[in-house]
mmCIF file of the N, C-alpha and C atoms, coordinates in Angstrom:
data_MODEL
# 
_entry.id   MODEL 
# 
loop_
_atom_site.group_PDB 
_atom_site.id 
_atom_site.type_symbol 
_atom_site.label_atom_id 
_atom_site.label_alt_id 
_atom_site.label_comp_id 
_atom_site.label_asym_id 
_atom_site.label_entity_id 
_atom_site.label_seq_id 
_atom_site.pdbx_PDB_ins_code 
_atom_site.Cartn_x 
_atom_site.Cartn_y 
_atom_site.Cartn_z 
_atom_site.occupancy 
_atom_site.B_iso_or_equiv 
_atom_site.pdbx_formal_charge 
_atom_site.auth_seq_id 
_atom_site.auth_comp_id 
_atom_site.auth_asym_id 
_atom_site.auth_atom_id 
_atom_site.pdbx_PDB_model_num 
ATOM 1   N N  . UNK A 1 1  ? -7.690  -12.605 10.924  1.00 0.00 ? 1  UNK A N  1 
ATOM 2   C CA . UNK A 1 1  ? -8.996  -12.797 10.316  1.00 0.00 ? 1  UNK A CA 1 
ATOM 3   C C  . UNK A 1 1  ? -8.903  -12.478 8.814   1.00 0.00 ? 1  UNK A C  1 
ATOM 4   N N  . UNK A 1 2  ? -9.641  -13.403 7.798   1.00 0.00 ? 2  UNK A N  1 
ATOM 5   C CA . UNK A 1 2  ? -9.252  -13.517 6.594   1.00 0.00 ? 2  UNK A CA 1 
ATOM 6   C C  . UNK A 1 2  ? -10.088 -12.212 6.046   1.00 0.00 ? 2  UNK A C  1 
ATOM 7   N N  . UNK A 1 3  ? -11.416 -11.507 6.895   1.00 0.00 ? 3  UNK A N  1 
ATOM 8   C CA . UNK A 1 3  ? -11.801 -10.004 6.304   1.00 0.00 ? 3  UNK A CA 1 
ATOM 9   C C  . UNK A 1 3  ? -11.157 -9.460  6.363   1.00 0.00 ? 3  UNK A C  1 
ATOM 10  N N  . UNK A 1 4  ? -10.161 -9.781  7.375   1.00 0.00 ? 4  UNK A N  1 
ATOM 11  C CA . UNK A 1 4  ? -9.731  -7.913  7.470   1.00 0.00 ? 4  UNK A CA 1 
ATOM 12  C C  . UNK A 1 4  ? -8.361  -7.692  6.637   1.00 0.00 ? 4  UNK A C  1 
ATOM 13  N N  . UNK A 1 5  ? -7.842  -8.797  5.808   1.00 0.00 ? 5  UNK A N  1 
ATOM 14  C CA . UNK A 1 5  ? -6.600  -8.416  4.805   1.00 0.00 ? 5  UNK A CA 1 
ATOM 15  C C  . UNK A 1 5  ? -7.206  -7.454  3.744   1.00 0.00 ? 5  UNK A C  1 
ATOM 16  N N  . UNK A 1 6  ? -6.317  -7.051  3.144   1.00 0.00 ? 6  UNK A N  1 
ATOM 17  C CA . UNK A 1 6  ? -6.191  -6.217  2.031   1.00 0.00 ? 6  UNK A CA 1 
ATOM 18  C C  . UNK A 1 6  ? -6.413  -7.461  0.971   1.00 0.00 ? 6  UNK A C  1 
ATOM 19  N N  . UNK A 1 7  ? -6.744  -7.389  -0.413  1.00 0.00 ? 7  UNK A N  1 
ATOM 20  C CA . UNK A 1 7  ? -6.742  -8.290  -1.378  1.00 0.00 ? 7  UNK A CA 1 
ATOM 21  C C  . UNK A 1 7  ? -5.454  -8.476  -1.795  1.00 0.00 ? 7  UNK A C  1 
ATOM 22  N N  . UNK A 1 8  ? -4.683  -7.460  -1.497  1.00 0.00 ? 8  UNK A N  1 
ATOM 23  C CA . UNK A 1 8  ? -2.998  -7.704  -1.795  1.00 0.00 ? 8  UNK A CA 1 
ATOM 24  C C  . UNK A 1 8  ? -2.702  -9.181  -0.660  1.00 0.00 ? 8  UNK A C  1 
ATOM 25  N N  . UNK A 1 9  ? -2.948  -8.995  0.763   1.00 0.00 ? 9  UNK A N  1 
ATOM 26  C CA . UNK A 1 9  ? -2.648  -9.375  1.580   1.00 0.00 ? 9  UNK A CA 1 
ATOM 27  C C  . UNK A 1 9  ? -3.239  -10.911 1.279   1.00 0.00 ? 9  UNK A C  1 
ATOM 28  N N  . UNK A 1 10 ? -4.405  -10.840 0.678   1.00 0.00 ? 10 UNK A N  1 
ATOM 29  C CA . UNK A 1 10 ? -5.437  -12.103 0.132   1.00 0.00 ? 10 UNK A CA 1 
ATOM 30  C C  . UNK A 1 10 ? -4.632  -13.037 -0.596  1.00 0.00 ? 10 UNK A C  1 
ATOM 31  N N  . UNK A 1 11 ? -3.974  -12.049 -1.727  1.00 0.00 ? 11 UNK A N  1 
ATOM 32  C CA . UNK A 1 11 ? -3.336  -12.900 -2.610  1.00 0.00 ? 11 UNK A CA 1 
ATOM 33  C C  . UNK A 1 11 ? -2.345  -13.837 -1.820  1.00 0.00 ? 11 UNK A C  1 
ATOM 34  N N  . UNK A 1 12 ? -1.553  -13.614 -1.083  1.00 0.00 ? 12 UNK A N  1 
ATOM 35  C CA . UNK A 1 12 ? 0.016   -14.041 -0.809  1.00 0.00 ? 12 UNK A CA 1 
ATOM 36  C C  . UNK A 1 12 ? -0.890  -15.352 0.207   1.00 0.00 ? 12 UNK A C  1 
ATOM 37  N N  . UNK A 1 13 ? -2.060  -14.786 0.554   1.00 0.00 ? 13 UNK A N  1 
ATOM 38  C CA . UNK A 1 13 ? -2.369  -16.140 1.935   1.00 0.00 ? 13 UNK A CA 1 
ATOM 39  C C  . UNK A 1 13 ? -3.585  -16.912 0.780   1.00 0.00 ? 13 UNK A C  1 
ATOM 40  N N  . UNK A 1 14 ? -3.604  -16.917 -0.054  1.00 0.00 ? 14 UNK A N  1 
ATOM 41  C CA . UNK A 1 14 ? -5.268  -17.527 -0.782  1.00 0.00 ? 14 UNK A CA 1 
ATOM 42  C C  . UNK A 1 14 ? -4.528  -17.808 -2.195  1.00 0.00 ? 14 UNK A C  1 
ATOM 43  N N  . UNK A 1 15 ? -2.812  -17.512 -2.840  1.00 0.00 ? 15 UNK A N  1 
ATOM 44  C CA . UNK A 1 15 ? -2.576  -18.046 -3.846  1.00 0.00 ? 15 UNK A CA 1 
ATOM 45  C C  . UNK A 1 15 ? -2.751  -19.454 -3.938  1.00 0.00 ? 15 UNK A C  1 
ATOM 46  N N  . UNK A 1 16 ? -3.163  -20.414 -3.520  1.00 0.00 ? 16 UNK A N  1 
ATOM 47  C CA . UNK A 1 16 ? -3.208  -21.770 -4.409  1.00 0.00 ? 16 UNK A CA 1 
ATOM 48  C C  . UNK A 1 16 ? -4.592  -22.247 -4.144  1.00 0.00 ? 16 UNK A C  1 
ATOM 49  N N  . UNK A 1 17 ? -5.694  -21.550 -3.647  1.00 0.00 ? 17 UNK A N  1 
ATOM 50  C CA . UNK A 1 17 ? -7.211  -21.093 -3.881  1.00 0.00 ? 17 UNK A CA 1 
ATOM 51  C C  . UNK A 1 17 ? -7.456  -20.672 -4.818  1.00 0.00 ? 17 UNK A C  1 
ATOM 52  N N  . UNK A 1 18 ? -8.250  -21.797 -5.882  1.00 0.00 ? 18 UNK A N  1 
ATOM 53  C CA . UNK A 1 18 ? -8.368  -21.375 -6.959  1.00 0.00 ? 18 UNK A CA 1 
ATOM 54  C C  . UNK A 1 18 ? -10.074 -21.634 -6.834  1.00 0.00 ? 18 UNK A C  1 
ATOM 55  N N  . UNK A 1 19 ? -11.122 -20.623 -6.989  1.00 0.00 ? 19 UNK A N  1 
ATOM 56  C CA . UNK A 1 19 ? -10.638 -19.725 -8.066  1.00 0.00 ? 19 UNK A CA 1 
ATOM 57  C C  . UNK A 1 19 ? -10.818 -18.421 -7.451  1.00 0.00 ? 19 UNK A C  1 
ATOM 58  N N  . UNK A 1 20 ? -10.610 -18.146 -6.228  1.00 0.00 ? 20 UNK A N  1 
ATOM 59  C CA . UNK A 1 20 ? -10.367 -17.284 -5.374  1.00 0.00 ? 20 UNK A CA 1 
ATOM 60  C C  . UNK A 1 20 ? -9.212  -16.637 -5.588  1.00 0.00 ? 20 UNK A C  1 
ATOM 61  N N  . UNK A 1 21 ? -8.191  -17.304 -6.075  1.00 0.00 ? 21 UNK A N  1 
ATOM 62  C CA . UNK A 1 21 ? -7.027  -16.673 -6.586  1.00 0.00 ? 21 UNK A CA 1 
ATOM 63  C C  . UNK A 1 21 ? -6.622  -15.732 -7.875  1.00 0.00 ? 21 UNK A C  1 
ATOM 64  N N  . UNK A 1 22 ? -7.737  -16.366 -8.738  1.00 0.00 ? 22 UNK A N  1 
ATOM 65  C CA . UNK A 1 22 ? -7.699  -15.764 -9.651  1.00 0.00 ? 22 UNK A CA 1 
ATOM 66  C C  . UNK A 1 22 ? -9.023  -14.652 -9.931  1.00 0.00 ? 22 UNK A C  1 
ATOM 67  N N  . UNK A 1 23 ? -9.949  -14.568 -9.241  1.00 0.00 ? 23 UNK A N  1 
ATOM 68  C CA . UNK A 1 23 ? -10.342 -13.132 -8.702  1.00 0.00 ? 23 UNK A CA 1 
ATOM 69  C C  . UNK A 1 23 ? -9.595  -12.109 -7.767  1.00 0.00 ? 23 UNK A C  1 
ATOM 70  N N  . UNK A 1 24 ? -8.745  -12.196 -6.716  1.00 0.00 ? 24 UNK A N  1 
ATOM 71  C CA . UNK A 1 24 ? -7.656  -11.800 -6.118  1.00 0.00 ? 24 UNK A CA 1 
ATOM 72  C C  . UNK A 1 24 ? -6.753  -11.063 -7.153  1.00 0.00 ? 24 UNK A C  1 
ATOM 73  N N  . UNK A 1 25 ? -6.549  -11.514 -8.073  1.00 0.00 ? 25 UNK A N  1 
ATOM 74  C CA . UNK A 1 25 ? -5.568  -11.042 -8.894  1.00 0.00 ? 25 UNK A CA 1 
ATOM 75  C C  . UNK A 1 25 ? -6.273  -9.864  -10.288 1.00 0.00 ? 25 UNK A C  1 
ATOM 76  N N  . UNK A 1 26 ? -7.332  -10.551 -10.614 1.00 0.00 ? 26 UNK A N  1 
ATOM 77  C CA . UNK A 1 26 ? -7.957  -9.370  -11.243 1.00 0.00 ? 26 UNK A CA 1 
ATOM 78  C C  . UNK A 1 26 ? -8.384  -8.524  -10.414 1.00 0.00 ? 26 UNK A C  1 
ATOM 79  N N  . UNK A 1 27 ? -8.608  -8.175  -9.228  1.00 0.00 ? 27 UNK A N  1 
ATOM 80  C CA . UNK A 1 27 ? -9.224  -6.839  -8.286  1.00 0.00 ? 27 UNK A CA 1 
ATOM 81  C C  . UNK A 1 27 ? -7.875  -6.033  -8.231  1.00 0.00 ? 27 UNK A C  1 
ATOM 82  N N  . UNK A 1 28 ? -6.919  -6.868  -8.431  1.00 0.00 ? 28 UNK A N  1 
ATOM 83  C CA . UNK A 1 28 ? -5.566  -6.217  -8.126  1.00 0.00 ? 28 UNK A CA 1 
ATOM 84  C C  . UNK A 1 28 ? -4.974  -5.621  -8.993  1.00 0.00 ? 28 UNK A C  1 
ATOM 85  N N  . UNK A 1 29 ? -5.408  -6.499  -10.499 1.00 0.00 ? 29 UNK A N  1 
ATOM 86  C CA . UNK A 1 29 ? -5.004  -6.125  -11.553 1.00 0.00 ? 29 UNK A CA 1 
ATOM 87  C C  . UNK A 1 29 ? -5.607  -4.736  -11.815 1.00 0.00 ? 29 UNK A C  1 
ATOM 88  N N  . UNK A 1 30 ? -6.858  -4.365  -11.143 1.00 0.00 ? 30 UNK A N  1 
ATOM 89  C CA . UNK A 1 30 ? -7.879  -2.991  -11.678 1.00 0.00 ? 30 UNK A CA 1 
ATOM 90  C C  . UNK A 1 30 ? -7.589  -2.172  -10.810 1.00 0.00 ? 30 UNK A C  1 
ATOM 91  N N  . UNK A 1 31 ? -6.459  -2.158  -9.722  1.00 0.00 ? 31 UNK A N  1 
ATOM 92  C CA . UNK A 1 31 ? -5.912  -0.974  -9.007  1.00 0.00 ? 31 UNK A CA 1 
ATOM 93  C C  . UNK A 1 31 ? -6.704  -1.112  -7.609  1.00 0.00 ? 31 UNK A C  1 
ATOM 94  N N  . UNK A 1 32 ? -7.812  -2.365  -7.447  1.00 0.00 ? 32 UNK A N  1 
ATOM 95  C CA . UNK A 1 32 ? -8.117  -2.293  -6.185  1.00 0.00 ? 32 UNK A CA 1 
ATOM 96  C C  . UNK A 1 32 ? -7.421  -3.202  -4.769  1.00 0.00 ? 32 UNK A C  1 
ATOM 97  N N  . UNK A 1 33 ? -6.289  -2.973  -4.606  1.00 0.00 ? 33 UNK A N  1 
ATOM 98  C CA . UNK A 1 33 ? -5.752  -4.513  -4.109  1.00 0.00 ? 33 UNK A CA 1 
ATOM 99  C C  . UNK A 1 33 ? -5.666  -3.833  -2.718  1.00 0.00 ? 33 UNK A C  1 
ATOM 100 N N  . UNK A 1 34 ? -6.039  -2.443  -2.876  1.00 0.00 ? 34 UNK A N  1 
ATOM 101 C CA . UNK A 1 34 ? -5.926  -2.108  -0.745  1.00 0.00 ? 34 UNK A CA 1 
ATOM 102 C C  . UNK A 1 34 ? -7.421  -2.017  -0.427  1.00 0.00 ? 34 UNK A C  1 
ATOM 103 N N  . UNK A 1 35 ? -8.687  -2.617  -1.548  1.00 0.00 ? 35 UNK A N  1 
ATOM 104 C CA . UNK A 1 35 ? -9.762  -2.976  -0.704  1.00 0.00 ? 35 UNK A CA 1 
ATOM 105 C C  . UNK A 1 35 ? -9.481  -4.432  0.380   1.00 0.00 ? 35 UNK A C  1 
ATOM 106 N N  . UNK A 1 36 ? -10.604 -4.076  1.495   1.00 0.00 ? 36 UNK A N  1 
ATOM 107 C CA . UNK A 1 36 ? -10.607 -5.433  2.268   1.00 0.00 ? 36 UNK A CA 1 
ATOM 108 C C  . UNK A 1 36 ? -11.532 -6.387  2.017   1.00 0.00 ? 36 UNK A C  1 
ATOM 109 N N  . UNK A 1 37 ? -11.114 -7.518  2.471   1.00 0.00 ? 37 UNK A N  1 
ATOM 110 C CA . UNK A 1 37 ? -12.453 -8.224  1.936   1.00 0.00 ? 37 UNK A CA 1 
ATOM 111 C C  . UNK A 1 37 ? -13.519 -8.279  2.581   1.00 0.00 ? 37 UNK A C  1 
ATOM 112 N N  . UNK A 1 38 ? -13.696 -8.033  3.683   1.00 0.00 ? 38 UNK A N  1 
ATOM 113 C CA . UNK A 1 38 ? -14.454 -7.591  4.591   1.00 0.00 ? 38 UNK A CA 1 
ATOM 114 C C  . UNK A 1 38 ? -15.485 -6.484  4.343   1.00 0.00 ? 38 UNK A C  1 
ATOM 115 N N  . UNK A 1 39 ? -15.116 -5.459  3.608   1.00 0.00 ? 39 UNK A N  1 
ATOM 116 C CA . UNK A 1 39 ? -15.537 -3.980  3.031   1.00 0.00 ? 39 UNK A CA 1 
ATOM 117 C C  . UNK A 1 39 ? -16.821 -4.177  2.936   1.00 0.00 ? 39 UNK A C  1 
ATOM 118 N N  . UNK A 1 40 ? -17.771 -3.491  3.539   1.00 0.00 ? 40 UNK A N  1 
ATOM 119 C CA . UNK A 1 40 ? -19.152 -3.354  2.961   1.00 0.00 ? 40 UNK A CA 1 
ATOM 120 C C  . UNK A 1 40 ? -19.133 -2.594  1.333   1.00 0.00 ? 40 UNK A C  1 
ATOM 121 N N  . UNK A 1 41 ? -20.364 -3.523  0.900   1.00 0.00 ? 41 UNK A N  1 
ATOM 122 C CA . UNK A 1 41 ? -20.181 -2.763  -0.583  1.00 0.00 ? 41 UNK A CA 1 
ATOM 123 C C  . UNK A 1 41 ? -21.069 -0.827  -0.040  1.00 0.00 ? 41 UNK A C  1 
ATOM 124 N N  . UNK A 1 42 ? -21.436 -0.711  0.614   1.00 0.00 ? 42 UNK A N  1 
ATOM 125 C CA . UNK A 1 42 ? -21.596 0.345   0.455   1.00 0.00 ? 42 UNK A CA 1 
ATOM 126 C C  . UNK A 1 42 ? -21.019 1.942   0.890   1.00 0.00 ? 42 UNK A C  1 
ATOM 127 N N  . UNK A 1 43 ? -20.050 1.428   1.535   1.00 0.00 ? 43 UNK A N  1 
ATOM 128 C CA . UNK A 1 43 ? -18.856 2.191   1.543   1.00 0.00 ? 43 UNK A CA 1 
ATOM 129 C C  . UNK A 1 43 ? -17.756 2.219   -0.058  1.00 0.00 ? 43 UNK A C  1 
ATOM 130 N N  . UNK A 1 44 ? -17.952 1.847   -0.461  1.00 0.00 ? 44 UNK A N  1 
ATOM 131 C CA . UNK A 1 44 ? -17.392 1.912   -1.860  1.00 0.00 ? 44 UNK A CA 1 
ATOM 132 C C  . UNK A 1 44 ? -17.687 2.702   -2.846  1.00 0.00 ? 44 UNK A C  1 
ATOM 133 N N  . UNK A 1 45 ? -16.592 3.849   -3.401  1.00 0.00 ? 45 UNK A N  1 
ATOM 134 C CA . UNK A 1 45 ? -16.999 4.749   -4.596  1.00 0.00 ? 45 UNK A CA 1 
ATOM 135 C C  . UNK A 1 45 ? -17.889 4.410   -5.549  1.00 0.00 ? 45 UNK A C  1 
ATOM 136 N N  . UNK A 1 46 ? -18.461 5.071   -6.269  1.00 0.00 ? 46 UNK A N  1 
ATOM 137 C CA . UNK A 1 46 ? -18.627 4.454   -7.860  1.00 0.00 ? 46 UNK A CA 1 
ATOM 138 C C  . UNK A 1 46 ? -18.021 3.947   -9.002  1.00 0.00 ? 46 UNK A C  1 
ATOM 139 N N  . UNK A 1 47 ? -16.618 4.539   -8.727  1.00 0.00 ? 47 UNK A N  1 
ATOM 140 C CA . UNK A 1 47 ? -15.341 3.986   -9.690  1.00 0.00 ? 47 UNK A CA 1 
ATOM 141 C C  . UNK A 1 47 ? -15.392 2.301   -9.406  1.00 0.00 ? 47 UNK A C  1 
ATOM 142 N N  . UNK A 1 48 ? -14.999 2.017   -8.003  1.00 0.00 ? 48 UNK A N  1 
ATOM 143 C CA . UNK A 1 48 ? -14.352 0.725   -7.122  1.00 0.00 ? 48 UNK A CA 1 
ATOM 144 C C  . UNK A 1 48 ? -15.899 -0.269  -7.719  1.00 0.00 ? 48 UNK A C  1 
ATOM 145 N N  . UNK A 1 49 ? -17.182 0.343   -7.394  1.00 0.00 ? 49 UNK A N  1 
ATOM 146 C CA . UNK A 1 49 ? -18.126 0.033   -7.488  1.00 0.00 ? 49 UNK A CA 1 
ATOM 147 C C  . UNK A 1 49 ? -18.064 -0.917  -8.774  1.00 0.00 ? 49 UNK A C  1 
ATOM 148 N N  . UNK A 1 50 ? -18.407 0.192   -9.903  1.00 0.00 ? 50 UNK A N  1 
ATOM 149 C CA . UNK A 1 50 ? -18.112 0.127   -11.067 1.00 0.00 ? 50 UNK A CA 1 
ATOM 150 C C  . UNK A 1 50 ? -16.994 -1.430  -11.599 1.00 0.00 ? 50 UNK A C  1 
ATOM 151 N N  . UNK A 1 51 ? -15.701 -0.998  -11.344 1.00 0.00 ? 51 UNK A N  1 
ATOM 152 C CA . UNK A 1 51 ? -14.690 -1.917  -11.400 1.00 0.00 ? 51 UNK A CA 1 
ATOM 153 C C  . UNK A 1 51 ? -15.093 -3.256  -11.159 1.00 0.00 ? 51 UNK A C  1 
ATOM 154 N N  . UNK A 1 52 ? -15.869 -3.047  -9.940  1.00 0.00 ? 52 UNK A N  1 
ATOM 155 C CA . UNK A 1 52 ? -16.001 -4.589  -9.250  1.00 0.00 ? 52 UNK A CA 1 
ATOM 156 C C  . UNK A 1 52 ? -17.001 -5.546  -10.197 1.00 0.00 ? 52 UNK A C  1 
ATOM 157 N N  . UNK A 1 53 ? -17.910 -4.306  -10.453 1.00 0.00 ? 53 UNK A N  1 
ATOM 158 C CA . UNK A 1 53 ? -18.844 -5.318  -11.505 1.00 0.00 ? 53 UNK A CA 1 
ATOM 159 C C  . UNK A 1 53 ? -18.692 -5.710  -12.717 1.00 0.00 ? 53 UNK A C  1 
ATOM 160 N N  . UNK A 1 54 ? -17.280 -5.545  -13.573 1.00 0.00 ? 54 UNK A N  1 
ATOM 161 C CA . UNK A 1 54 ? -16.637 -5.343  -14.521 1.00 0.00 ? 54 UNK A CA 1 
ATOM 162 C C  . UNK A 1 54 ? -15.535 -7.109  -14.419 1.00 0.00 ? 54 UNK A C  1 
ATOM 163 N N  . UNK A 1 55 ? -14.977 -7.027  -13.370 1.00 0.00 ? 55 UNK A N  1 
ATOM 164 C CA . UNK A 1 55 ? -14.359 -8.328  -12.522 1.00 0.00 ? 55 UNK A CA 1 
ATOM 165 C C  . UNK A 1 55 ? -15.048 -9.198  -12.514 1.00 0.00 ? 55 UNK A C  1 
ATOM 166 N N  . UNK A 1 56 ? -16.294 -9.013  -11.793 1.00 0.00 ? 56 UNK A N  1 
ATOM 167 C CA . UNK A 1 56 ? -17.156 -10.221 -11.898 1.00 0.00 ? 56 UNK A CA 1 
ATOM 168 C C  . UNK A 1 56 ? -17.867 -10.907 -13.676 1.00 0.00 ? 56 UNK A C  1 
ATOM 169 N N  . UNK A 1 57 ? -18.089 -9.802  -14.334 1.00 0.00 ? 57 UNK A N  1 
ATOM 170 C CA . UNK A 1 57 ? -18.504 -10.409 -15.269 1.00 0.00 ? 57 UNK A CA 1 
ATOM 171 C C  . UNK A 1 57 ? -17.271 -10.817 -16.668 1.00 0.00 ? 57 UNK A C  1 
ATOM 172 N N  . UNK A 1 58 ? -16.344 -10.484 -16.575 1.00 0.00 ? 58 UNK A N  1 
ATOM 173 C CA . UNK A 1 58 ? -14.817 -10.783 -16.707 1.00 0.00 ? 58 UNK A CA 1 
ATOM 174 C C  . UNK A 1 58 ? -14.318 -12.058 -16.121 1.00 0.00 ? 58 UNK A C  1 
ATOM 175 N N  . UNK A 1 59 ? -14.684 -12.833 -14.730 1.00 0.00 ? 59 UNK A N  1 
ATOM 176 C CA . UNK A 1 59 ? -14.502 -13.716 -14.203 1.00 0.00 ? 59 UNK A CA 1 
ATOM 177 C C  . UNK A 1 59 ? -15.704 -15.124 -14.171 1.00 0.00 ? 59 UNK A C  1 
ATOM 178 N N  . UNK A 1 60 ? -16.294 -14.451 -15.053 1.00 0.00 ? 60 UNK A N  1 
ATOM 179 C CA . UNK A 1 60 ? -18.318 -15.427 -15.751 1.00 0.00 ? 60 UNK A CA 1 
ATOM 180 C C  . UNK A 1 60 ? -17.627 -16.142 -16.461 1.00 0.00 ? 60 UNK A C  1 
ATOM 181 N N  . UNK A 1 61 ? -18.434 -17.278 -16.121 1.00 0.00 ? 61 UNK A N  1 
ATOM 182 C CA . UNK A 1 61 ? -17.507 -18.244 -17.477 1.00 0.00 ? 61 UNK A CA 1 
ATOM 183 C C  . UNK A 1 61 ? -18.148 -17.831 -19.064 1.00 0.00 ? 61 UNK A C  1 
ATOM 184 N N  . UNK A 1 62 ? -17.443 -17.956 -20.131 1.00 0.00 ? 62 UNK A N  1 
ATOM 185 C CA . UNK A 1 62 ? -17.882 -17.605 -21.624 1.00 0.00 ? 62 UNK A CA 1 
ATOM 186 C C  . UNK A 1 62 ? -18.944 -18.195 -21.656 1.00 0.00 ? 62 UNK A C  1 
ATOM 187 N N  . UNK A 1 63 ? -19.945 -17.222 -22.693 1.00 0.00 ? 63 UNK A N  1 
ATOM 188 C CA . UNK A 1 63 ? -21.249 -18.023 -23.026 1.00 0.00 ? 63 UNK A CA 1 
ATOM 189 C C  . UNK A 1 63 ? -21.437 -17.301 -24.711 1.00 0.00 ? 63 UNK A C  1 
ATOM 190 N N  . UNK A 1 64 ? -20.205 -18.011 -25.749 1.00 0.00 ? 64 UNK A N  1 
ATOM 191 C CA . UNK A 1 64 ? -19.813 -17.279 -27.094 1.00 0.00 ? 64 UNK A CA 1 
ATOM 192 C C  . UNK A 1 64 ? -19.394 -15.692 -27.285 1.00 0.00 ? 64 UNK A C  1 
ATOM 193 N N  . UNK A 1 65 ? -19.849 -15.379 -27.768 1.00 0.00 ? 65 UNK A N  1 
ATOM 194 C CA . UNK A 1 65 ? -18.573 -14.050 -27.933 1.00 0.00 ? 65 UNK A CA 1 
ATOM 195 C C  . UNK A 1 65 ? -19.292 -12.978 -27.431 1.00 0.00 ? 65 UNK A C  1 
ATOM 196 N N  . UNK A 1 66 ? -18.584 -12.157 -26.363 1.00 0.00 ? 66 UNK A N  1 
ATOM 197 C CA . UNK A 1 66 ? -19.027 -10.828 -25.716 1.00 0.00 ? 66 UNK A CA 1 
ATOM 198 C C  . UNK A 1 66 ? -18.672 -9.797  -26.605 1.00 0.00 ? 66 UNK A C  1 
ATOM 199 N N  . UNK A 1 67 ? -19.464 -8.689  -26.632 1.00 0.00 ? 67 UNK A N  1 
ATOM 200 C CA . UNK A 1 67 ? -19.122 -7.208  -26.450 1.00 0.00 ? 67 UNK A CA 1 
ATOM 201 C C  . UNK A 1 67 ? -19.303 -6.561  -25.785 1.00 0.00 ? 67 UNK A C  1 
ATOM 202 N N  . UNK A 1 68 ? -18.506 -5.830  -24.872 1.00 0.00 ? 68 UNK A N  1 
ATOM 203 C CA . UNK A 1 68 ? -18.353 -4.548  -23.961 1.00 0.00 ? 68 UNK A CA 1 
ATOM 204 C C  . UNK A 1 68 ? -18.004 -3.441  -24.478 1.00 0.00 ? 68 UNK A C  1 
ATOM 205 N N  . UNK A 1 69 ? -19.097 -2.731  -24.238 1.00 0.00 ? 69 UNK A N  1 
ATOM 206 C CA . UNK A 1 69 ? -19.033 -1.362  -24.638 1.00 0.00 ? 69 UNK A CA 1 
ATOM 207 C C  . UNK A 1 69 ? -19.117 -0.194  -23.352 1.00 0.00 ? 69 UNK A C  1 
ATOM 208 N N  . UNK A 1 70 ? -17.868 0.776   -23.171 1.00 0.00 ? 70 UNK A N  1 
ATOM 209 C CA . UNK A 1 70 ? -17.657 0.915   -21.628 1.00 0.00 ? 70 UNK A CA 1 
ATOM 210 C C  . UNK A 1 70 ? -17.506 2.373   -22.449 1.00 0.00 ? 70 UNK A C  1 
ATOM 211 N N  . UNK A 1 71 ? -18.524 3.092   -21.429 1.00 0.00 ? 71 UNK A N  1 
ATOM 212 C CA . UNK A 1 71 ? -18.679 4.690   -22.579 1.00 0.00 ? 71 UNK A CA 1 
ATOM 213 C C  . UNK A 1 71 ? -17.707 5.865   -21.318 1.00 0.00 ? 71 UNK A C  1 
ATOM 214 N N  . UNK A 1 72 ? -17.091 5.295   -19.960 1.00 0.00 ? 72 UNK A N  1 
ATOM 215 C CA . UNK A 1 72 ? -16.440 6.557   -19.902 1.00 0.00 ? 72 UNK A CA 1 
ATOM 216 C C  . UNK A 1 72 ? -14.975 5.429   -19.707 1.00 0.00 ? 72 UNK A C  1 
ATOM 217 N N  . UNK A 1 73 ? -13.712 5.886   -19.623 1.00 0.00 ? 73 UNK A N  1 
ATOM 218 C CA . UNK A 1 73 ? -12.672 5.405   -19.247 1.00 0.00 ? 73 UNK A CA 1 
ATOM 219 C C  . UNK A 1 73 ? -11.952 4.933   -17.610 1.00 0.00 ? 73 UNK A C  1 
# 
């Protein structure tokens, strides 16, 4: 079942799913690649939380020039 992989596990079966692939790879890129996809969001830290909504608007298509201003590390 395609919930219950890891996003690591996502990548290797969903690489030529685009653009599924290339969200796969930024969740992975931000240290989350042993979430599942399955995961309720509310089992999720505030860090992971955080991250995820960072991905998504990182993965928005451009609408002229952003600034992000991210006040803890």
């Amino acid at each position: 079942d395609v919930l219950a992989m890891s996003v690591e596990e996502a990548q290797d079966f969903l690489h030529d799913v685009q653009p599924a692939a290339r969200v796969l790879d930024l969740l992975a890129d931000i240290g989350l690649g042993y979430l599942t996809l399955g995961q309720s969001a509310t089992t999720l830290s505030g860090g992971e939380a955080q991250r995820i909504k960072l991905v998504s608007e990182l993965h928005r298509a451009p609408r002229g020039h952003s600034l992000y201003l991210l006040d803890e590390p």
